[in-house]
VEXDRENGU-281839 format. One record per residue (C-alpha): residue number from 1; chain; y, x, z. Coordinates in nm, 3 decimals. Layout:
N
ATOM  resi  chain       yy       xx       zz
ATOM   NUM      A        Y        X        Z
...
This chain:
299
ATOM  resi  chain       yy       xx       zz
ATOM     1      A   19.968   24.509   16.534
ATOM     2      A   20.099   24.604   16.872
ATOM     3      A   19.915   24.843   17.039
ATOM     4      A   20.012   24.892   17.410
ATOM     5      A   19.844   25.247   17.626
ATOM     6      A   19.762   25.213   17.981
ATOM     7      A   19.616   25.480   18.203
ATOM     8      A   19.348   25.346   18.411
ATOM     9      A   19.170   25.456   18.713
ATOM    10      A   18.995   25.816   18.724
ATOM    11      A   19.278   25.842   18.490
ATOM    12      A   19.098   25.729   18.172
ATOM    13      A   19.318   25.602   17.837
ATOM    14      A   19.320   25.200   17.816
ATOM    15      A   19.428   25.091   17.477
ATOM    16      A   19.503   24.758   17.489
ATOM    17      A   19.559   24.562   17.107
ATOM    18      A   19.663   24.147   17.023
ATOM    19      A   19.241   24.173   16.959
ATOM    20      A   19.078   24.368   17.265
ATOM    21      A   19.097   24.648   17.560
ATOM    22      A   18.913   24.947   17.512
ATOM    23      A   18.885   25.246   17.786
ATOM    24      A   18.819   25.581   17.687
ATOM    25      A   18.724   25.909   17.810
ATOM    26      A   18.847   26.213   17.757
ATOM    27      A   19.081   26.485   17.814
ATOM    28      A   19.464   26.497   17.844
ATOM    29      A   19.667   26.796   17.657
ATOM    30      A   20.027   26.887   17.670
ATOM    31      A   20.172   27.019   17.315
ATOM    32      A   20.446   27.253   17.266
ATOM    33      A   20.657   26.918   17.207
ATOM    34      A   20.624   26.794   17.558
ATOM    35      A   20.432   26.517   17.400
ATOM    36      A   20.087   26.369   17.597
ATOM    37      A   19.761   26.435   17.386
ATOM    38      A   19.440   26.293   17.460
ATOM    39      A   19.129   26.391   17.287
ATOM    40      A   18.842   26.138   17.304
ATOM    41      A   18.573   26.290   17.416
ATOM    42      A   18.169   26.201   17.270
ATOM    43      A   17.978   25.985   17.491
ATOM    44      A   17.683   25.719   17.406
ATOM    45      A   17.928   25.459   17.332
ATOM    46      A   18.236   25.699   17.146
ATOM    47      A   18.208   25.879   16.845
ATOM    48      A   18.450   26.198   17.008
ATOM    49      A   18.672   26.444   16.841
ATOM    50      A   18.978   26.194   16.747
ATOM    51      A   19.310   26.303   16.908
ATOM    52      A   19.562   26.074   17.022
ATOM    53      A   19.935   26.196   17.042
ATOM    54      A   20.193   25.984   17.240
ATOM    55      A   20.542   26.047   17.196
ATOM    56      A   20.593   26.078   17.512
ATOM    57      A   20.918   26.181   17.770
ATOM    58      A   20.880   26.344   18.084
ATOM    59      A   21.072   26.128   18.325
ATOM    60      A   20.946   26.171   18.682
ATOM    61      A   20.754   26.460   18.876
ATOM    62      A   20.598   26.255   19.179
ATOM    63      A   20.390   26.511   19.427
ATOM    64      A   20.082   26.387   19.303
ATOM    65      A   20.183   26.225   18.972
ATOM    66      A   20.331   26.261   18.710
ATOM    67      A   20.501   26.015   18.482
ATOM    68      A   20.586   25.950   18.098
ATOM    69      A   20.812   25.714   17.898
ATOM    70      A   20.622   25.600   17.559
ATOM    71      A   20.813   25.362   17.337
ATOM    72      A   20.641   25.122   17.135
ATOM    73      A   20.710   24.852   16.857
ATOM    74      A   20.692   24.478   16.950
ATOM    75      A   20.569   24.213   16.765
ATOM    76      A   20.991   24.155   16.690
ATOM    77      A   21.039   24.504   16.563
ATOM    78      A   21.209   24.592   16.877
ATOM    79      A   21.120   24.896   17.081
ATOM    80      A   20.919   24.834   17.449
ATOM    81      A   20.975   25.140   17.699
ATOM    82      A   20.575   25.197   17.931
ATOM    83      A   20.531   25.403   18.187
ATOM    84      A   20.211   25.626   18.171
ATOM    85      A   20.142   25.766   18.510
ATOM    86      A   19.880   26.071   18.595
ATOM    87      A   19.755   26.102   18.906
ATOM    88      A   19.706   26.503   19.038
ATOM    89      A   19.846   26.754   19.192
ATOM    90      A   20.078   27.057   19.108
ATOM    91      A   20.036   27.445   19.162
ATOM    92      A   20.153   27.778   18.950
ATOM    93      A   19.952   27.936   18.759
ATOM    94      A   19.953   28.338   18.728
ATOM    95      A   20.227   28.387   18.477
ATOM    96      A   20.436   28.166   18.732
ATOM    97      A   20.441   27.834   18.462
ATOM    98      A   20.407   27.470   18.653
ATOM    99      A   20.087   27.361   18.578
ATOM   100      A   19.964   26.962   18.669
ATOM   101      A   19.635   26.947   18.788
ATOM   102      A   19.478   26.575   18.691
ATOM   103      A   19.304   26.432   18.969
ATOM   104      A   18.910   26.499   18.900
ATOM   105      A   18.736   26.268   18.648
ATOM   106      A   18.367   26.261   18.580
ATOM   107      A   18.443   26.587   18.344
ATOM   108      A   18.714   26.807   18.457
ATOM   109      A   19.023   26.866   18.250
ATOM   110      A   19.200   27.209   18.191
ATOM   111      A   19.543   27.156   18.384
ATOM   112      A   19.836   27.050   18.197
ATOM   113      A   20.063   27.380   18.174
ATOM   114      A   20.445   27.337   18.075
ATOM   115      A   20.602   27.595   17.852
ATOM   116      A   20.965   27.555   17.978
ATOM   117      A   21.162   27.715   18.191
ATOM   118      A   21.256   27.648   18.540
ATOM   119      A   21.510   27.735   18.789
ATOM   120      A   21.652   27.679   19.125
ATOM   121      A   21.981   27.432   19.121
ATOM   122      A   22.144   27.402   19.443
ATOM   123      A   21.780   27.480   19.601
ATOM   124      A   21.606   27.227   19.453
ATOM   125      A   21.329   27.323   19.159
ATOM   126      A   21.399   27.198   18.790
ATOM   127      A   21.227   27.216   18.497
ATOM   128      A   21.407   27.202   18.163
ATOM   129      A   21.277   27.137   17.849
ATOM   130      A   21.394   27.039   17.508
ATOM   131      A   21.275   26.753   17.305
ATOM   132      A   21.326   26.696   16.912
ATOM   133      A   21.468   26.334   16.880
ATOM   134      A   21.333   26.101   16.604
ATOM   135      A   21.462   26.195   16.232
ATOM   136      A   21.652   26.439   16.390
ATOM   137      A   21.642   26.816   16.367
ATOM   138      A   21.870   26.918   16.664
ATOM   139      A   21.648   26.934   17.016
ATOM   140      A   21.770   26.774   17.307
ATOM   141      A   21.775   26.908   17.647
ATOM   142      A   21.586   26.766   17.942
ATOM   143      A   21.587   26.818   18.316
ATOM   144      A   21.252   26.753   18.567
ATOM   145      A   21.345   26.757   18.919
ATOM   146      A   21.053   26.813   19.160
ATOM   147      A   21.155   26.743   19.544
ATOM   148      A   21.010   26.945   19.757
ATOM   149      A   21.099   27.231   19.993
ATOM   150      A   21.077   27.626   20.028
ATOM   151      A   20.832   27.853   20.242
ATOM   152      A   20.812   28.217   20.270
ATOM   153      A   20.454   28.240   20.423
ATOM   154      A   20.415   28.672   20.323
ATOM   155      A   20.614   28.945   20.134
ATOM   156      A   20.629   28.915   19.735
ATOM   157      A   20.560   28.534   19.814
ATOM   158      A   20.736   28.216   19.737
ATOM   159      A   20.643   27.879   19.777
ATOM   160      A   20.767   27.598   19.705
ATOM   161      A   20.556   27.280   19.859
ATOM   162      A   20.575   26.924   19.722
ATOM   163      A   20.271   26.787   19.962
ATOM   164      A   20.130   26.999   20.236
ATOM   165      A   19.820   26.795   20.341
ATOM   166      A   19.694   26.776   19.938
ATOM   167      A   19.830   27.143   19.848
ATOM   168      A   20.054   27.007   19.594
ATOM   169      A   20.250   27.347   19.581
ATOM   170      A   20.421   27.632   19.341
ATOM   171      A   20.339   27.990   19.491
ATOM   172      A   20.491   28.183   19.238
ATOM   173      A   20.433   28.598   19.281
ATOM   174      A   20.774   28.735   19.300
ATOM   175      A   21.000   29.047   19.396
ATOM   176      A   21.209   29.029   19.700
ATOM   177      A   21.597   29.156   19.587
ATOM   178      A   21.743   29.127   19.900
ATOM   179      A   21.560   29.305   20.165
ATOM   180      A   21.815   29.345   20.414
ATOM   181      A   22.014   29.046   20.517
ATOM   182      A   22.333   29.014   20.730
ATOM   183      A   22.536   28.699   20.880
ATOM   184      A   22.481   28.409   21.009
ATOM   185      A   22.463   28.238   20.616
ATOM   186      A   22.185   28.398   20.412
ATOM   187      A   22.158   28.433   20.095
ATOM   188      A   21.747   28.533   19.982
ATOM   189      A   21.703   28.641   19.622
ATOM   190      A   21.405   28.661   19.430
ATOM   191      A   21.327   28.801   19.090
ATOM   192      A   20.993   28.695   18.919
ATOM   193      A   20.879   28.653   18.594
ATOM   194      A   20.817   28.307   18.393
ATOM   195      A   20.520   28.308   18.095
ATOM   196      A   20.272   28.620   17.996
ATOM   197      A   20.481   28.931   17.918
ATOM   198      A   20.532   28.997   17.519
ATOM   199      A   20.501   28.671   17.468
ATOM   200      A   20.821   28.473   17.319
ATOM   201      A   20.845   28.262   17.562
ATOM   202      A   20.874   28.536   17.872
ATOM   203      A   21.144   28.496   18.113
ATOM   204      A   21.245   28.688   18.401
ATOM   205      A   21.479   28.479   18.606
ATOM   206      A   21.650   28.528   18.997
ATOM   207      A   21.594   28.223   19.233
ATOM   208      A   21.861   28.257   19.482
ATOM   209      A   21.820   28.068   19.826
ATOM   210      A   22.108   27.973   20.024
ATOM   211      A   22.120   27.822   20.389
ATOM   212      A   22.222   27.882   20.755
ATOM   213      A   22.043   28.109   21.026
ATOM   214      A   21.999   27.899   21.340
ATOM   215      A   21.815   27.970   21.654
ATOM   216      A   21.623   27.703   21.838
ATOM   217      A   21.410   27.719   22.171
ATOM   218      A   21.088   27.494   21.999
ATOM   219      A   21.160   27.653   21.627
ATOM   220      A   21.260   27.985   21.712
ATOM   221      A   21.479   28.162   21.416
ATOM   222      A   21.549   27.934   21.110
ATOM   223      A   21.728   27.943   20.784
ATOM   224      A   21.836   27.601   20.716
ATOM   225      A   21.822   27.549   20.392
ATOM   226      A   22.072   27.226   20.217
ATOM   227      A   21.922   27.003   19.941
ATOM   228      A   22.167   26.862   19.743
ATOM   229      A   22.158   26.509   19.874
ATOM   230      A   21.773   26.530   20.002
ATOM   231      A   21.874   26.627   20.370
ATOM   232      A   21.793   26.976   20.495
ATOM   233      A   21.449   27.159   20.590
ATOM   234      A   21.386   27.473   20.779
ATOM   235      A   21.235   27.805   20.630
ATOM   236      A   21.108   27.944   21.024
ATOM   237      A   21.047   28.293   21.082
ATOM   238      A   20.916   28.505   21.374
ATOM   239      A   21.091   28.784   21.482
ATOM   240      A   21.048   29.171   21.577
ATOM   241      A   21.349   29.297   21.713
ATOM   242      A   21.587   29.651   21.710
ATOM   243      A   21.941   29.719   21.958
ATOM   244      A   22.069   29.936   21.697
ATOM   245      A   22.430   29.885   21.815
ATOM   246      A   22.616   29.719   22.145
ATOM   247      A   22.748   29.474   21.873
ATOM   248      A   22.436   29.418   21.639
ATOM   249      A   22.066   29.306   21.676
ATOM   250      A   21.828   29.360   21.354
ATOM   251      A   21.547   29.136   21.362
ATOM   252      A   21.238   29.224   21.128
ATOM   253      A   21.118   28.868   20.993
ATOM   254      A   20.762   28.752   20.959
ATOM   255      A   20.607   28.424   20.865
ATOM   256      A   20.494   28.195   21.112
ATOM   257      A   20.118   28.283   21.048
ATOM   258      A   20.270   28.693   21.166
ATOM   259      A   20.267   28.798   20.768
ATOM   260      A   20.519   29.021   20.635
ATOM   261      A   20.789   28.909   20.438
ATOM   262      A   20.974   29.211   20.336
ATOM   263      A   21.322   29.074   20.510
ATOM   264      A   21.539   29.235   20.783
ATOM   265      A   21.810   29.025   20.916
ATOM   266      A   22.095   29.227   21.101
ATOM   267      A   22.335   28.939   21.302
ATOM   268      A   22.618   29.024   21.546
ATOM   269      A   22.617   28.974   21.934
ATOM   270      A   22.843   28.631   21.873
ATOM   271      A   22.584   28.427   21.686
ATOM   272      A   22.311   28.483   21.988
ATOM   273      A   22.582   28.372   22.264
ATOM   274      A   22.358   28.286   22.529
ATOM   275      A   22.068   28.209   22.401
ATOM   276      A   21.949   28.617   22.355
ATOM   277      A   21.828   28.646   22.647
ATOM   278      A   21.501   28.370   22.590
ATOM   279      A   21.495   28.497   22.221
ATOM   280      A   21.451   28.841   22.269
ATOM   281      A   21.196   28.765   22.505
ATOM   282      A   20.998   28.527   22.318
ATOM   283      A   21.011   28.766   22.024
ATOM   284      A   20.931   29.066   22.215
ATOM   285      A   20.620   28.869   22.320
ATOM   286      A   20.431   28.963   21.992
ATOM   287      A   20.641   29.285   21.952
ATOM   288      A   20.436   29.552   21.786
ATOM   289      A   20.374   29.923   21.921
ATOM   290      A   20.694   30.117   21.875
ATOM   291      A   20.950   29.823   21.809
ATOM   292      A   21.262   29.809   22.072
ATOM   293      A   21.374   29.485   22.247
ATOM   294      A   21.641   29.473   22.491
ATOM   295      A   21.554   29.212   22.664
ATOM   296      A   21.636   29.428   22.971
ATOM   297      A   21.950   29.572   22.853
ATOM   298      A   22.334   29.493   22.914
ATOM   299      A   22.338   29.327   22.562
């Protein structure tokens, strides 16, 4: 009998047979497999407690979906690729795992929290996990690009946003490794930690960001930041600003919300050419008590 799944609005289960449709409720699990779950859940009209597991593929991370591949048998024998898609949101949880929020039903379900490990290729976020093929032993590696962009908002802070008007966003606690910065191409590294410590699973990995430092009169100081194909997007900073040499300007870096983000950025007299002059003085416009700006001096 074929047997083809649907998810249906409120994101219920829809199993659809040669003899009738049937939508259930209930809640949606990820296993250790990467494989969907969904566990039927008692109401007046189902029994409850039954389990479904899909052998499912992770093929797409939308901003506010998220997609599987499920292959079933036809009524030929042959093998029918369907697209399953969840609608949600994303966020991190504490132990900095992706976690996939499903869009609220009329009974919440616990997020959907992936055990893999991710990193940062060429600035963009992937998620990698490995998936045991049919009759097979050997695991085979997978890759789940999310496109979004980076924000440093506050120090031991990064976030990485996929939709800013639903906050559909990692912000994943991590330790700045490169406080101070110098030249015009930066280079920001973080180290954070990925899964509960002592637990198997635990990763600590770096996340290096790479772009250019540009100054504009609307943006103010920017590190452009290059993804792979995707176009560019600007990490913006505010600025408090030191002389320390004839030659050299140090610029403290804050979010654009004033926050502290733990970097220093030291650039030569060149890169400013002449644009110092309305840059110092728009940054010395919030400077605090006790920080130096020159706008005055023969810099």
């Amino acid at each position: 009998m074929k047997v083809v799944y649907k998810i249906s609005k409120g994101n219920r289960l829809t199993v659809v047979t040669d003899r009738e449709e049937v939508t259930l409720d209930g809640e949606w699990q990820l296993d250790k497999e990467n494989d969907l779950n969904f566990v039927i859940r008692k109401t007046k009209t189902q029994a409850g407690g039954e389990k479904l597991t899909l052998r499912t593929k992770l093929i797409k991370a939308g901003s506010n979906a998220l997609a599987f591949s499920l292959d079933t048998q036809g009524k030929s024998g042959t093998h029918q690729a369907q697209w399953l898609e969840l609608k949600g949101k994303w966020q991190a949880d504490k132990y900095n795992r992706l976690q996939f929020l499903i869009k609220e039903q009329v009974i919440k379900n616990r997020p959907l929290t992936f055990q893999g490990l991710w990193e940062v290729r060429q600035n963009t976020l992937v998620y990698t996990y490995k998936k045991s093929l049919s009759g097979v032993k050997l695991k085979q590696s997978h890759d789940l690009y999310f496109k979004g962009y980076w924000q440093i908002n506050q120090k031991n802070r990064l976030t990485y946003i996929l939709d800013s008007e639903n906050l559909s966003q990692f912000d994943f606690r991590a330790y700045l490794e490169t406080p101070n910065l110098i030249g015009k191409r930066g280079q920001i590294k973080y180290r954070l930690g990925i899964g509960a410590k002592g637990d198997k699973l635990f990763k600590v990995q770096i996340i290096s960001l790479y772009g250019v430092w540009k100054l504009n009169r609307k943006a103010g100081l920017s590190l452009v930041v290059d993804y792979a194909g995707a176009g560019t997007k600007a990490i913006d900073f505010g600025a408090f600003v030191w002389i320390n040499e004839k030659t050299k300007v140090t610029l403290g870096l804050v979010s654009k919300q004033g926050k502290d983000t733990g970097i220093s950025l030291t650039l030569n007299k060149s890169f400013f050419k002449t644009k110092a002059e309305w840059f110092l003085r728009a940054a010395s416009q919030a400077s605090r008590p006790g920080f130096e700006w020159g706008i005055n001096l023969p810099w």
